[in-house]
Structure formats: C-alpha cells, structure tokens
N, C-alpha and C positions, 0 to 999 in steps of 0.2 A: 421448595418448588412443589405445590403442585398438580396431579394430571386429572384431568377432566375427561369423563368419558362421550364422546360425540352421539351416541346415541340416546343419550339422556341430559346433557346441558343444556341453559337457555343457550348460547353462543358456540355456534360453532366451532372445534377444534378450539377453543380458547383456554389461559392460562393464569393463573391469578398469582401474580409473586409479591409475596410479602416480606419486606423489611422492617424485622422488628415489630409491635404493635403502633410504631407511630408512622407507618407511611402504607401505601396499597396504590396499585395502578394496574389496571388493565390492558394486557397485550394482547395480541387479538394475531392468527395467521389463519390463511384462505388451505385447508387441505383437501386435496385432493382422490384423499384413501376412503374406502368406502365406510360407510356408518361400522363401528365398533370399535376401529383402530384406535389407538390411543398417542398423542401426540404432546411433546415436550417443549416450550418455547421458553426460552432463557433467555432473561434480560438485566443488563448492568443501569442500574439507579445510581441516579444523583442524590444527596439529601435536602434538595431544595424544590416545594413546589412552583414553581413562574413562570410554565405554560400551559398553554388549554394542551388539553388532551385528542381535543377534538372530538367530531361526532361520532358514537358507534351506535348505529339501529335506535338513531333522534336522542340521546343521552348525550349531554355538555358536562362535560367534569375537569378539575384539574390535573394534573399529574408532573412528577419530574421529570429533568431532562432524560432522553436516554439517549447513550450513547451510537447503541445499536445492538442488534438481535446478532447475536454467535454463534449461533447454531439450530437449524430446527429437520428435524434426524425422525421418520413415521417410524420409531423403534420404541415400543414405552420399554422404560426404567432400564437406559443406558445411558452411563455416564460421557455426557459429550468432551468434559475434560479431558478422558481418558483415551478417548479417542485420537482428539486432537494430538494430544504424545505420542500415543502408538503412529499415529502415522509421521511425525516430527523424527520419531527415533527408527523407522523404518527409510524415511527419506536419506538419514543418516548412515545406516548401514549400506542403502543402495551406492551412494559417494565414496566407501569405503573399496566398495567391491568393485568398482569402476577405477579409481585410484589402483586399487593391486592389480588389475589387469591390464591396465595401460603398463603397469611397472613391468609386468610380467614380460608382455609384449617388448616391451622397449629392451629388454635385460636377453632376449631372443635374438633381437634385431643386430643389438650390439654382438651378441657372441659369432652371429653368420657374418656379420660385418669384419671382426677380426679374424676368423678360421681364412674368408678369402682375402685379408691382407697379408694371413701366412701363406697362404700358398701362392701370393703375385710374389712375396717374398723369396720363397725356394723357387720359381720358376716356372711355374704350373698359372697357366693367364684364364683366372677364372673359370675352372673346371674344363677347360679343352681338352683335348687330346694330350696337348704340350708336346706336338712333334715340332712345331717351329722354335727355335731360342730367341727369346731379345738378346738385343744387341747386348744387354748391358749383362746380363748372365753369362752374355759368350763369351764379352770383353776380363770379366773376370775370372771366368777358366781357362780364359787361353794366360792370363797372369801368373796361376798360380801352375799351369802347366810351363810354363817358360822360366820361375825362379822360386817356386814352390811355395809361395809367403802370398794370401789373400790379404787384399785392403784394400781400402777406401771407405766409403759409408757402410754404419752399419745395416742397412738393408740389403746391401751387395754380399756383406761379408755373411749376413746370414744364412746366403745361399751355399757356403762353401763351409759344411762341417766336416771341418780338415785334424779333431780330431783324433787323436791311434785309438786303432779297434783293439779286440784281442789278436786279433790274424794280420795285424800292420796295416798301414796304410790310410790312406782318407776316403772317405764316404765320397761318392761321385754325387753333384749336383742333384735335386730331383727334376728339373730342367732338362739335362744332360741323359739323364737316366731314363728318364721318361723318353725323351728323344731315339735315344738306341731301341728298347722296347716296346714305340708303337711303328718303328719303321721297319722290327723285326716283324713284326705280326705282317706288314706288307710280304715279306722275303719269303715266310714258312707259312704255308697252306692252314698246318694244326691250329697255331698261334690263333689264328683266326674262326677256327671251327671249334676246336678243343674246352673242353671246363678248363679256365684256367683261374687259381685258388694262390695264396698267401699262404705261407706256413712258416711257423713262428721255431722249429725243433723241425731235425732232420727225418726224424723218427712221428712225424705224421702218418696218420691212419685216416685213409676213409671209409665210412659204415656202406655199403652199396644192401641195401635191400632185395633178396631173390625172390619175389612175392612169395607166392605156395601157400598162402594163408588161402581156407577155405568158409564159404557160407551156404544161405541155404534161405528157405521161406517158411513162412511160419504166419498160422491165424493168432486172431489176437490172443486167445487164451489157449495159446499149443504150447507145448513146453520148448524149450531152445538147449539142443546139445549142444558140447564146448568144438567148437572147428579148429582146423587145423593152424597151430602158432607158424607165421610165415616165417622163414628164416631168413638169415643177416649172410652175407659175407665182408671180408676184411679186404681192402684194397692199400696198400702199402706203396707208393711210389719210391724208386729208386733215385737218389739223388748223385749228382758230380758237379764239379766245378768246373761251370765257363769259362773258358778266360783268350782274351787275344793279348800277345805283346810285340808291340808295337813302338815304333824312337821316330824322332823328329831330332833335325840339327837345331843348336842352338839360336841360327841366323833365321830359320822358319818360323821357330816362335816368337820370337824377337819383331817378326816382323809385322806392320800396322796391315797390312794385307792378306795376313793370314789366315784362311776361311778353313774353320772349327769345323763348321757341320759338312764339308766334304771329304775333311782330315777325319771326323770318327766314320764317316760311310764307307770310306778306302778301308782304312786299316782298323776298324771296331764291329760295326755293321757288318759286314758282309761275312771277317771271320766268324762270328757270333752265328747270325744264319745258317753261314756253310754246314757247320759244326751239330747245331742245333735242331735242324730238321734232319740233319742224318739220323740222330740219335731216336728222337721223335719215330721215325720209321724204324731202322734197323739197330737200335741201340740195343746191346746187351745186356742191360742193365747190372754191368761191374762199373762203378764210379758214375754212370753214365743214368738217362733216365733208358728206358724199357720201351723199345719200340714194338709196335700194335703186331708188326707183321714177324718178330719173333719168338709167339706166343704159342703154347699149342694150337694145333689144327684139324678139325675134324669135318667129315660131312653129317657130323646128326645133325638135326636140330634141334629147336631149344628147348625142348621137354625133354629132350634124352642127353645131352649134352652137359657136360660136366663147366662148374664154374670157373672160367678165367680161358676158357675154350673158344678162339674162332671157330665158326661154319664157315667150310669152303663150299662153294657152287662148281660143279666141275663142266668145263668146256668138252665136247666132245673131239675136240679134234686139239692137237698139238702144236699149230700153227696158225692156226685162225679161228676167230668165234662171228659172230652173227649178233642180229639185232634183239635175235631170241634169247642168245646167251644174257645179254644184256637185262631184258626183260624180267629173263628167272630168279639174277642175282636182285635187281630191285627187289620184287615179291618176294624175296627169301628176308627180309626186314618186314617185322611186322607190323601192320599201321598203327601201334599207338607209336610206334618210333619215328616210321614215315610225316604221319600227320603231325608233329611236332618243327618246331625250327632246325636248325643246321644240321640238315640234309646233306650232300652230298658226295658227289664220284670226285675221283683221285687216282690221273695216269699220269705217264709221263707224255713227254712232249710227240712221240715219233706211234706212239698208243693213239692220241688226241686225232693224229692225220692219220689213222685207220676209220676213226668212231667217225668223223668229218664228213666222210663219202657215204654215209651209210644211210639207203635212203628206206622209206616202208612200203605200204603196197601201193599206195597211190602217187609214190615215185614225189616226193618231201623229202626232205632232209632231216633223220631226225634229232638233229644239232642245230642250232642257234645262238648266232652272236647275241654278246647282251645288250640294252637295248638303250645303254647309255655309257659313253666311258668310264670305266672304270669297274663295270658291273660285269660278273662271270658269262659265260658261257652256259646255257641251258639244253642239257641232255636229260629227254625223256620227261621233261616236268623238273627237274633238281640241277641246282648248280652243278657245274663243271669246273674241278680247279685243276691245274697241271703241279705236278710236281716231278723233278728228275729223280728221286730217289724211290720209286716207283718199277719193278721190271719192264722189259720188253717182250713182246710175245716169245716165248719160247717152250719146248718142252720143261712141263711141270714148274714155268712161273705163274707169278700171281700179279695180272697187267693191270686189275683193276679192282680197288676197294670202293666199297658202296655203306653209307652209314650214315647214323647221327652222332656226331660226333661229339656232339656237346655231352650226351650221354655215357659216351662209350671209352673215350678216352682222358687221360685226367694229367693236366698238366699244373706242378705246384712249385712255384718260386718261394726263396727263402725272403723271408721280409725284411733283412737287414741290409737290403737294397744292395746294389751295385757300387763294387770296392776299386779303388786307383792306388798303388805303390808305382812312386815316382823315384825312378833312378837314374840322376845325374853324374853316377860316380864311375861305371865300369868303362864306360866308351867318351871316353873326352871329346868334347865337342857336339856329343850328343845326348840325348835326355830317352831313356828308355819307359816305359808306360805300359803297366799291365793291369788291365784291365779283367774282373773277375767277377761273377754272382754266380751262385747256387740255384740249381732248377733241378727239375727231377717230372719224371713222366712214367706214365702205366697205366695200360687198358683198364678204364673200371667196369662199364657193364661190357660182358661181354655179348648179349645177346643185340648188341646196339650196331655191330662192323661184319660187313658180311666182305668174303672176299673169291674172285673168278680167278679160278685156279687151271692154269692149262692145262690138257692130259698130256700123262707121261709117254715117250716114245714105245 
C-alpha cells in the first residue's frame, strides 16, 4: 500500500494499490483533514478485470471487482489490521469482565439469600426484632418441652440445637431467645439505653479511652513538639448467671392450647427482668454484673475526678429538690455527652409524681407526656424512664440519675446464647425447666452518669 501525500498529488487523498505487477486500480476517498494529512485506503481485489471503473476527474478505465473498502483511519502508517484485533480482543475482555461480575453478583445474591433462609430457619423472620414466634417454632418447643425429643422436618428441627453443651443442657431456640431478650429490653430501662456487646470469654475487657491527649497550633514551617500521649483505661465487666426455674404439669404441655409465649412471660420474662435490672442498678458485682449506683462517688468533677468515679450533684435540702436542682444535674453532663443520643433521667415511680407537678416561671409544666404511645416521657428536653429500683427522696439518697447511657454504662452478654436443662425426673407428673445465659454489666465511662444526691440530715 501506498500513501500519497494531499498536498502534492494529482488526486485528492487517493491511494494506488498494487497487486503484483499484473493488476493496478485506483481507489479514490473524499477526506476531509486539512492539506498535509496523510491518509490510508485499503482495498480487497479481485483477479479478474470485468467492470468499468468508472469515471474519476473524466478518466474511463477498467478495474476489478472490489469487494469493498475496510477501513480508512486519517492516521498515516497505522496498521488497520491491528486495530481491528485490538479492538476484537478488547471487546472480548470487556465480556469477560461483565460475565465475572454478573457471577460475582449472583454468588452475593445467593449467600444473602441463604444467610436469611438461616435465620427464617432458627426463627428470626427476616431481620426483625423476633419478639413474636411463628407458630411453627412455638409448636416445636412446646414439643420438645413436653417429651424432650425435636421432630418433624428438617427446617423445624433446625431450630432446636438440642445438642449437650459443656454445662448440660440444650441451646434454647434463637426464636425463643430472641423472644425473652427483646421483651426484656421492654422490662429494664438499661437494656434499652445501655451499650450492649457480645462476649465470646468471661474474661472480656473493654479499652474506654480518657482523652488527656494534647495539641496545639503551628505555622507552616514551625517546628511541632510531641503532645501529650492520651491515656486508656480498662473496663472489665463482671459476669453471673441468669437463670429462672420454672415446671409446667405434664397435662399443660400436653395440651394443644398451650400458649408458650405467656408460659415464658409468667415464669422466664419477668424472673429474668426482675433479677436483671436490679443487678444493672445495685448489683455488687460478686457473680452478678456491677450496678452504676455501687461505684465510687464524689462531687469533683471530671478534671479532677478519678477514673471509674460517679459525680454526685448535691440537693440542698434532705427532703426535697426543685427544678433547679434538676437543671444543675443535667449541666453537670457535658455536652459532647448531652448532644449525643441515649440521653436520659431515671426515677422511680413515686420520684416521677414529684417531677410531674413541677412547673417553671411561666407556670408550664416541665414534664410532658410523649407524643405517641409507646414513646417516653420528656423532662427538660430528654427522655424520662421510670424504674423502681431507683431511691425515693430521702436523707442522703440518690432519686435521680441523669446520663448517656450508651456511653456510660456497658452491658455484655455471653454469646453462647441462652441455655434450657429439661428435668422430668425429680417431681413426677411434672417437667421442671431452668432456664439460664450469662450477662455481666459495669460503668464504663464514668464521666457519662451524673447522679442528684439528697443532703444528709
């Protein structure tokens, strides 16, 4: 092939291809690139001359067939062969990469597809909460609670890893479990405010961060001294074991009318709760978890204040506070805590009908119900929860904690879920059920809980 340069041919952009010294024809294309460019037209010959060529600029000549032009590319001296592969074997690798990522995708699709047919499996209805059971998970624990042997299909029986642990017994449902656990978060105020964590070893540690690290400002070419390393402290939750026990007759379970989820709220629910936010509060952390309000107590604050220390707020009076007292203890929380989520107060019930009445200077109430059922009570801007394990006004109690709780307190479940030993053998006639999981609870930051301390007599 070849190139003609436009500034100096008779013919325009034209190309002269020679096949061999026995044939010649002239191809001819219109370009468009300004005088100098240099232009390539490639053409597939016949060896047979037997049609006109037609006219170019009043010239009649002969020439062979052509099939047709292949390519014409204003690029001089690139090979359009090569192109055409390069882009053939790029098409190719694009179909590749299209292919693996469909696969990719599809191979995604399937693993979230089965993870949530494990968990319709154990009882858990598509990421819910799982405080309601289907029927068919209840139908089979109340089975293997009435004669201790799970069956039927295997997706039922799935649900019932029956089992022996090291510490006896069968795994309770994640259904079932789930069930008791997000009805307790109703029951305990904490549950619901508190970090609450997994832990795999009783012997969990958490790292809580005391900032103290320091900085400082600096031009661009100032030199930078080392600041202060902030320090760590260690938060170690103390662990015990839950547990309620609980029997049903034989004829109860036995029977087709049996309702499970009022059978665990009687006798699982409620001991669990009872048990469980005492400790939460006042637990002494032997066996038990470490309740907030048996921790040391001071009035410094938090620059002077030793770590794992409440600050108390003190009342001026021994039998009654004001809306002021109220006010000092919020303020006594600092706002990167405040401005954060799970804010707030925690009294008991006979506390609540004090705060209730209490109005401000333009005669308001500064208590409000919430603003839909189900939703708390709002004092001063923050939720309002009641708990009974909470004092009552009295010389040198503490009627009212204020805090973020999410920060402040650290509650950690053992993750080898919640355990059932089934005894049919002590009390004839009837089926005994102890029900047990590991939890464990302790202040972690402490500058997160501020508490309104009565004065002493």
């Amino acid at each position: 092939m070849r190139y003609y340069n436009t500034a100096t041919d008779a013919l325009p952009c034209a190309a002269l291809v020679d096949q061999g010294a026995k044939h010649a024809v002239r191809c001819f294309a219109i370009c468009p690139e300004p005088s100098g460019t240099r232009i390539a037209v490639r053409c597939d010959i016949s060896p047979e001359f037997n049609q006109p060529f037609g006219v170019t600029r009043g010239v009649q000549m002969n020439r062979t067939a052509i099939r047709g032009v292949q390519a014409v590319r204003a690029q001089g001296g690139t090979d359009i062969k090569a192109l055409l592969e390069e882009q053939g074997s790029e098409f190719k690798a694009f179909k590749v990469r299209h292919f693996n990522e469909v696969s990719e995708l599809r191979e995604v699709v399937d693993l979230q597809a089965s993870k949530i047919a494990a968990m319709s499996i154990n009882g858990i209805d598509g990421g819910t909460s799982g405080a309601k059971l289907t029927p068919q998970a209840a139908a089979e624990f109340q089975k293997f609670m009435a004669t201790g042997a799970s069956s039927g299909v295997m997706e039922v029986k799935a649900t019932m890893q029956s089992g022996q642990a090291e510490d006896g017994g069968a795994s309770v449902p994640k259904q079932i479990s789930n069930s008791i656990l997000n009805q307790l978060v109703d029951a305990s105020p904490l549950r619901k405010l508190a970090s609450v964590e997994s832990a795999s070893t009783s012997d969990y540690v958490k790292i809580v961060g005391l900032r103290g690290a320091s900085s400082g400002w600096a031009g661009e070419t100032d030199p930078r001294s080392i600041t202060t390393t902030p320090k760590m402290g260690t938060v170690k939750p103390t662990f015990g074991e839950l547990f309620a026990y609980c029997e049903a007759t034989n004829w109860v379970l036995e029977d087709s009318q049996f309702n499970l989820e009022k059978w665990l709220n009687d006798n699982v629910i409620a001991e669990f709760a009872l048990k469980e936010n005492a400790a939460f509060f006042n637990g002494d952390g032997i066996d038990k978890p470490t309740g907030f309000l048996t921790v040391p107590q001071t009035e410094e604050e938090d620059a002077t204040r030793a770590f794992g220390t409440l600050q108390t707020v003190q009342a001026p009076s021994a039998t009654a506070f004001d809306q002021d007292d109220l006010v000092n203890l919020m303020m006594s929380l600092r706002s990167p805590y405040r401005m954060r989520g799970n804010c707030a107060w925690l009294m008991n019930r006979t506390t609540a009908a004090l705060v209730r009445k209490m109005k401000d200077a333009d005669g308001r109430l500064i208590w409000s119900d919430g603003l839909a059922a189900g939703q708390p009570a709002m004092l001063l801007g923050y939720p309002a929860m009641e708990s009974e394990e909470m004092d009552s006004v009295a010389a040198g109690s503490i009627p009212i904690a204020f805090g973020n709780w999410d920060a402040g307190y650290l509650i950690a479940d053992r993750t080898n879920g919640m355990r059932l030993l089934r005894d049919p053998f002590t009390r004839p006639g009837w089926v005994r059920f102890y029900f047990h999981h590991r939890t464990s609870g302790e202040v972690m930051d402490s500058n997160a809980i501020k508490l309104l301390k009565m004065a002493a007599v």
